[in-house]
C-alpha positions in Angstrom: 0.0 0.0 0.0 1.3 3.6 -0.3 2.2 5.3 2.7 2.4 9.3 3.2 5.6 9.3 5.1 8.4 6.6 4.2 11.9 8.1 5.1 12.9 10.5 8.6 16.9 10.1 8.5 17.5 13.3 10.6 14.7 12.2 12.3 16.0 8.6 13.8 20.1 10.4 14.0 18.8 12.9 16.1 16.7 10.3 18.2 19.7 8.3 18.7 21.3 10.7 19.6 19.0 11.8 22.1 18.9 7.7 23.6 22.5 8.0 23.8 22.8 11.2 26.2 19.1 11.7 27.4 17.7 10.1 30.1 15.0 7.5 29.3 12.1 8.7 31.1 10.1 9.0 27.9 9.6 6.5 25.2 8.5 9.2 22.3 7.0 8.6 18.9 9.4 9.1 16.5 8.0 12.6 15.1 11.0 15.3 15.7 9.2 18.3 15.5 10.6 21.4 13.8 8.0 23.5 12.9 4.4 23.6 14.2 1.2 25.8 13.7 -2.1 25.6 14.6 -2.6 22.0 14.1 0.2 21.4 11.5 3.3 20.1 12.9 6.7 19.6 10.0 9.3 17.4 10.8 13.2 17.9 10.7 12.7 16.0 7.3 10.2 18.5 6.6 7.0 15.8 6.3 4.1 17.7 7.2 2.0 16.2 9.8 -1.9 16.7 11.6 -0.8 17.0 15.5 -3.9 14.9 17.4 -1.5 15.1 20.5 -1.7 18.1 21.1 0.7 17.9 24.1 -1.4 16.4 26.1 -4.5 18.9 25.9 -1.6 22.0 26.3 -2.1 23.5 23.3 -6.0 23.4 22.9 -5.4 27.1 20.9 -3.4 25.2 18.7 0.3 25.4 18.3 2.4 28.9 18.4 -0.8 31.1 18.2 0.5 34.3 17.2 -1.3 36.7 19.6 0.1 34.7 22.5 3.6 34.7 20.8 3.1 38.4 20.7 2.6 39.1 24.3 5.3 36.8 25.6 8.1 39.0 23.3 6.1 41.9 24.3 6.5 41.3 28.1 10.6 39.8 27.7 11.4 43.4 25.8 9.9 44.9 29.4 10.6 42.4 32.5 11.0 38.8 32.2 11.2 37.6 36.5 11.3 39.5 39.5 10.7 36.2 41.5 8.2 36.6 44.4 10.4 38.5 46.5 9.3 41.6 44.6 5.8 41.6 42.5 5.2 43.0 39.3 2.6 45.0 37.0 0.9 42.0 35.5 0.7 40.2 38.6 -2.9 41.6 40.0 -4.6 41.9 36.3 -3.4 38.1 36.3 -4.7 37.1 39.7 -8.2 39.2 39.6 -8.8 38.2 35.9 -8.4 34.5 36.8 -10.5 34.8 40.0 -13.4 36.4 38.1 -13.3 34.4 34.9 -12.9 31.4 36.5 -15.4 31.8 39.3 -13.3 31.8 42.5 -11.9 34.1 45.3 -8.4 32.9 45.5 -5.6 31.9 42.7 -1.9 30.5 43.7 0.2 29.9 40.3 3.1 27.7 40.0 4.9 26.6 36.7 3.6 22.7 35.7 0.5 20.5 36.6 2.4 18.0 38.9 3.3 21.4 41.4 -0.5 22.5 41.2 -1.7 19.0 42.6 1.2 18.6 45.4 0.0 22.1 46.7 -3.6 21.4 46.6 -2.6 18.0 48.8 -0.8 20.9 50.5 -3.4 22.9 50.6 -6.3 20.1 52.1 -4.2 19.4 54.6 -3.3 22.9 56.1 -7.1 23.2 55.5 -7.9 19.9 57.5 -5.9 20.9 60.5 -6.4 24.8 60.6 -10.3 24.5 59.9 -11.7 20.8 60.1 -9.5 20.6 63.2 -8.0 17.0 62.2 -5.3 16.2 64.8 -1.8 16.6 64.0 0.1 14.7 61.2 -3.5 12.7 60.7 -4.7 14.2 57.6 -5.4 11.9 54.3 -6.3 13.0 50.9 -8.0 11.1 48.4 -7.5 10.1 45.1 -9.1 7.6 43.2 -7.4 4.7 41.1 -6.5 4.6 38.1 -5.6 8.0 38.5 -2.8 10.7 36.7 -2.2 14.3 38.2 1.7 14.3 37.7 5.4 12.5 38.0 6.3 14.2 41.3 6.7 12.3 45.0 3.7 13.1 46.5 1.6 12.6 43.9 3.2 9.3 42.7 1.8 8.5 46.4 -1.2 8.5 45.4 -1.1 6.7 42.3 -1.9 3.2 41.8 -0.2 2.3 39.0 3.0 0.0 39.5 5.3 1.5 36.8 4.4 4.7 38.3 5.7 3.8 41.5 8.5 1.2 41.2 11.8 1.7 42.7 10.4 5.2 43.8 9.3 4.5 47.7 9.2 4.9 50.0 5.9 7.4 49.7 4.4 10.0 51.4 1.4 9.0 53.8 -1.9 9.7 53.7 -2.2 10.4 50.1 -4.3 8.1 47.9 -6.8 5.6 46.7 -6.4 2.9 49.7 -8.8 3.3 52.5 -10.3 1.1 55.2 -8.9 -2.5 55.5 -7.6 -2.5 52.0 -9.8 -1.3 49.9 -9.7 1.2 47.0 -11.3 3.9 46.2 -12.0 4.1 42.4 -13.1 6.4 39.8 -16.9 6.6 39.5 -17.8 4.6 42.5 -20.5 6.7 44.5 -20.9 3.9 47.0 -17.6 3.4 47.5 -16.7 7.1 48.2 -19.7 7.6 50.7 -18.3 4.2 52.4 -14.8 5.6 52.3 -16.3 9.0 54.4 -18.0 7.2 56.5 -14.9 4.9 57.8 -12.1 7.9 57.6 -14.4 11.0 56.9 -13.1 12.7 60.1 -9.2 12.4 59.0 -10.1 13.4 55.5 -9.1 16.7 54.2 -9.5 16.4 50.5 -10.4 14.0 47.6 -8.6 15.1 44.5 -10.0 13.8 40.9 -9.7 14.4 37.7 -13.0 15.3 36.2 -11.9 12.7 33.1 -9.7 10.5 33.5 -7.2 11.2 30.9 -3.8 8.5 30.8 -6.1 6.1 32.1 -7.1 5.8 28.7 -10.4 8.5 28.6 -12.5 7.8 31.1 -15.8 10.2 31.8 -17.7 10.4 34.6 -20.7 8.4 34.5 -23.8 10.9 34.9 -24.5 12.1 38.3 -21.3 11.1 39.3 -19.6 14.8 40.1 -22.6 16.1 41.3 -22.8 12.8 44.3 -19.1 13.9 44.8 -19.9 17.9 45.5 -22.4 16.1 47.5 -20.6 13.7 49.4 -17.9 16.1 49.7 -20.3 18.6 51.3 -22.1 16.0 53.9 -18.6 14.7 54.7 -16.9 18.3 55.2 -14.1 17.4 53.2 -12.5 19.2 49.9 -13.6 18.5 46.7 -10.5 19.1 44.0 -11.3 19.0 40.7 -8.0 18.0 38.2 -8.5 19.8 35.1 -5.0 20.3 34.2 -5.8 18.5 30.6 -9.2 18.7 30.7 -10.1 22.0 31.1 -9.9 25.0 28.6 -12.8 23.8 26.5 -11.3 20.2 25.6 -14.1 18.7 27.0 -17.4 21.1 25.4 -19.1 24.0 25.3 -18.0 25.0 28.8 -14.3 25.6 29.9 -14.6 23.0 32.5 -15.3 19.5 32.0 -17.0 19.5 35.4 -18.8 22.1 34.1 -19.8 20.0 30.7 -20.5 17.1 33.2 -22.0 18.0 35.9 -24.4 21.4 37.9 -21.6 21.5 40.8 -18.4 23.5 41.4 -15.6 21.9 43.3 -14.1 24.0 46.0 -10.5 23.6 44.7 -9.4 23.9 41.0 -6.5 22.8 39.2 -5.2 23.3 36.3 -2.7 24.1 33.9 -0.9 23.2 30.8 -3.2 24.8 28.0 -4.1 28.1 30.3 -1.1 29.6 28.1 -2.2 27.8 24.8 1.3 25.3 25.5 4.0 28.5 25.5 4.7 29.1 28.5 4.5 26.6 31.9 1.7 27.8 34.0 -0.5 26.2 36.2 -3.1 27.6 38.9 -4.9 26.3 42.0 -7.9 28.4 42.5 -9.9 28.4 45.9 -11.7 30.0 48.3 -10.5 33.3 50.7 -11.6 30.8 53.2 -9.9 27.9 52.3 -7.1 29.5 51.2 -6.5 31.6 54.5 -5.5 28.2 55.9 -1.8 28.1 54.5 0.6 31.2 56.0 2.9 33.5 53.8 6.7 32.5 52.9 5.1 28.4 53.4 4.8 28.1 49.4 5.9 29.2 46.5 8.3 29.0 43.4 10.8 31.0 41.7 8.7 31.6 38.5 5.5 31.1 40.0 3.5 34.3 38.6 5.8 35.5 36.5 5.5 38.3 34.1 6.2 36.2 31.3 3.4 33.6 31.9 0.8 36.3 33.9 1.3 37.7 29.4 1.0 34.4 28.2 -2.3 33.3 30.4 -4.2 36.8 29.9 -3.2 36.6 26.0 -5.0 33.1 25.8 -7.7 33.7 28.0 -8.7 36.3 25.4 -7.8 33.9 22.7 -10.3 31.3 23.9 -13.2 33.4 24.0 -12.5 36.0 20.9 -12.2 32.3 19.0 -15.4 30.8 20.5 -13.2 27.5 21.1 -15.7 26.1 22.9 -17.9 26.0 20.3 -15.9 24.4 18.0 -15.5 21.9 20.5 -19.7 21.6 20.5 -19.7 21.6 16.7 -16.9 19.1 16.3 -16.4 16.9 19.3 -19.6 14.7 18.5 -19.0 13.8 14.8 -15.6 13.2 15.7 -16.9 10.3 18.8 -19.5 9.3 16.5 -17.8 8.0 13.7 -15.0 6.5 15.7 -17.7 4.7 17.5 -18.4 3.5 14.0 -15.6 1.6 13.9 -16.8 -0.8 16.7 -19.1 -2.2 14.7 -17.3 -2.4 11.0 -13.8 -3.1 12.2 -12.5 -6.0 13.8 -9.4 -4.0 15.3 -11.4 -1.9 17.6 -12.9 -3.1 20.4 -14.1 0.3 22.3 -14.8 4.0 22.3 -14.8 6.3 25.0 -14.9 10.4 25.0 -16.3 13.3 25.3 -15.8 16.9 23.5 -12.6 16.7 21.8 -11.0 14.4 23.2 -11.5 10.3 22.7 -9.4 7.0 23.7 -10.0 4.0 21.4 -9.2 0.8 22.5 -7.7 -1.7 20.6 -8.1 -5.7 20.0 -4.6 -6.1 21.2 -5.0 -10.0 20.8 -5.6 -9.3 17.1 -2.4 -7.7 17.3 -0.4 -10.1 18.3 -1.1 -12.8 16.1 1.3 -10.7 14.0 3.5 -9.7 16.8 2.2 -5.9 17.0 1.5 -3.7 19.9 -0.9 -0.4 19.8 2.6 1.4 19.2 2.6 -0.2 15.2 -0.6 0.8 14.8 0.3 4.3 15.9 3.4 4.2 13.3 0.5 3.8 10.8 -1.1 6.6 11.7 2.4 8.3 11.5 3.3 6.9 8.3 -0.2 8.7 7.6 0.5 11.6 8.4 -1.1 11.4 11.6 0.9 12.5 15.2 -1.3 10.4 18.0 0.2 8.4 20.9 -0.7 5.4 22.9 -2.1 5.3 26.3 -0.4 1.7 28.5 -1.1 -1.0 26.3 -4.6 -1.0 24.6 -5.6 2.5 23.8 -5.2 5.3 21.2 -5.6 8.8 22.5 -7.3 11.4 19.6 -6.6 14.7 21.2 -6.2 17.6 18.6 -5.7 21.1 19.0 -9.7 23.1 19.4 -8.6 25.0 16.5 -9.1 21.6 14.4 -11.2 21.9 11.6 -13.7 18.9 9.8 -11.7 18.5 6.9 -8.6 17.7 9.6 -10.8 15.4 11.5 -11.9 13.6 8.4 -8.3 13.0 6.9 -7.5 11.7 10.6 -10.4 9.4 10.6 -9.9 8.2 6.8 -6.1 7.1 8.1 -7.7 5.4 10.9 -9.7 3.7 9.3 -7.1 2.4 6.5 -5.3 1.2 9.5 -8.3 -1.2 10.9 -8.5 -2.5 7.6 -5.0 -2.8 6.7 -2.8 -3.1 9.8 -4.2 -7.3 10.5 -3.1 -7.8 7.4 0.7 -6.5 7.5 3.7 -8.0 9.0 5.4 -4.9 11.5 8.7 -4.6 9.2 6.3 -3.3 6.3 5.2 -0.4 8.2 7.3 2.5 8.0 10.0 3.7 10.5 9.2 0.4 12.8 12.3 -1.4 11.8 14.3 2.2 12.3 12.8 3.0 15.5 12.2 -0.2 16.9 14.2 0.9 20.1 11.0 3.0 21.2 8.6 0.2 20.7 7.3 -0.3 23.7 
């Protein structure tokens, strides 16, 4: 058959190069980007590519937008980082803009997603002991399994997932999914959360979740679900945190949240991050209550480039961005067709087995035991895509994540889902060697 994309030789020098003095935390697809716009990404070879990454939901305005490139020079020709030790001019039109916008009192910024969610564990429990009066050292907060919010130590705590967490104890206490005599607390389980309160409710501060669960492999919340956790969380007195670090900013509908797309109830904590700047500049939030967050004291939390002018420009640049492009309702418009005919596939394919999603954003499972009849993983059947022309990425060992940049347009969409569905049909029917790039880059098959 004739593939798109059939030779990347700077491509696979530069990723050898990179295996030989990088550290292998991350097993990438082998797309070196050079150039990207909007949703168009061009390789060092200069192929020409459709991004349905899009950095894990970080750049939902699509890639480089030029009025956020414009305010980030703008603000480095003026003052690029004071630090916290001194403030600056954009600091309160940042904090007050984000406060009213986003509906809350209170706004802390630090630089990725990972810091946002180990201050809001920080944050619950300062909360637990100042206001729920939890006795010393006590406190537990919540997550539910399954669960992704970020690489650092206390949130690897909470995570259930064994490559997550091997060789990396031991972890911090009182932070995750395991409550009671062993049980855990998972991802849509209503019972299971009020039996949780019930047994620990008076040593919980928080429960963090995200509002989809996103490297899990696109899980929504079942209806009702959210709103049982606002009230739950409200019977219990214990903090509800919403993750929307790559949910949020319209991937998920019409609204910016997804818990607003999902649900009628607000959490008391928000997080977020990652496409609040459109993907240009690290900035992530957690957004509360003057209540809530009167519980930490000053000089207890911070970062050097928390706040800083460069991404205060960046995140009032995109805010603007989002709502002057109505992103949210190409997300309305779009997000459907796009679930529905991948649902399709279900039905007419043998390859997939399920669909899950919502707005933008869906995670395809595959029949991995079809696969391996011809000794393929999900990762050849992404190298399809790639030798398409198609940028997408596995999620663990089953599912495709189709992610793409809100600025997508139909005719994008539809040249995704004709590759996709030339890979159902073909990819059973290949041997992995006559897919292109999978002999080259066989060292990131995973």
């Amino acid at each position: 058959m004739s593939f798109k994309i059939t030779s990347t030789p700077k491509s696979l020098e530069l990723l050898q190069r990179e295996r030989k003095y990088s550290a292998h935390n991350y097993t990438p697809m082998p797309i070196v980007f050079d150039i990207a716009q909007g949703i168009h990404v061009t390789d060092v070879d200069g192929n020409e590519f459709l991004d349905f990454g899009a950095a894990y939901s970080a750049v939902n305005t699509g890639h480089n937008h030029p009025k956020i490139v414009e305010a980030i020079k703008a603000q480095y020709d003026k003052c690029a980082l004071p630090a916290r030790a001194f403030t600056h001019s954009l600091f309160a039109d940042f904090c007050e803009t984000l406060c009213t916008t986003f509906g809350f009192e209170r706004v802390l910024p630090m630089n990725g997603g990972g810091e946002a969610v180990e201050f809001a564990i920080k944050l619950c429990r300062s909360w637990g002991y100042v206001k729920k009066k939890i006795p010393p050292n006590e406190a537990k907060v919540m997550m539910v399994a399954n669960n992704f919010h970020g690489r650092l130590i206390g949130v690897t705590s909470g995570s259930t997932n064994p490559s997550a967490r091997k060789n990396y104890g031991p972890f911090v206490p009182g932070v995750g999914a395991s409550y009671g005599d062993g049980k855990t607390l998972m991802f849509n389980d209503v019972a299971g959360l009020e039996e949780c309160f019930k047994l620990e409710g008076d040593k919980i501060a928080g429960v963090i979740i995200e509002t989809v669960q996103g490297e899990a492999g696109v899980y929504p919340p079942n209806a009702g679900y959210l709103d049982s956790v606002r009230e739950l969380c409200t019977k219990y007195n214990v903090l509800w945190c919403a993750d929307e670090i790559q949910m949020g900013s319209y991937r998920c509908g019409p609204k910016r949240w997804a818990y607003e797309n999902t649900s009628s109830s607000k959490p008391d904590v928000l997080i977020t991050a990652k496409s609040i700047t459109g993907g240009l500049y690290p900035v992530s939030v957690v957004c509360s209550s003057s209540e809530i967050m009167d519980s930490i004291e000053p000089n207890t939390h911070g970062s050097t480039y928390s706040g800083s002018p460069i991404g205060c420009a960046a995140t009032l640049a995109a805010l603007k961005v989002y709502e002057d492009e109505k992103l949210g309702e190409c997300v309305a418009a779009l997000g459907p067709y796009m679930l529905e005919e991948l649902h399709k596939l279900v039905d007419t394919t043998d390859l997939v087995e399920e669909v899950r999603g919502v707005g933008l954003i869906a995670g395809v499972d595959l029949n991995t035991d079809l696969l391996a009849k011809n000794n393929m993983t999900v990762w050849h059947a992404c190298m399809f895509m790639r030798a398409m022309g198609i940028a997408c990425k596995e999620v663990h060992s089953k599912t495709i994540r189709f992610c793409p940049p809100l600025v997508v347009t139909k005719a994008q969409i539809d040249e995704m889902l004709a590759a996709f569905r030339l890979c159902c049909e073909q990819l059973p029917k290949l041997k992995p060697e006559e897919i292109p790039g999978v002999q080259d880059f066989h060292f990131l098959a995973h």
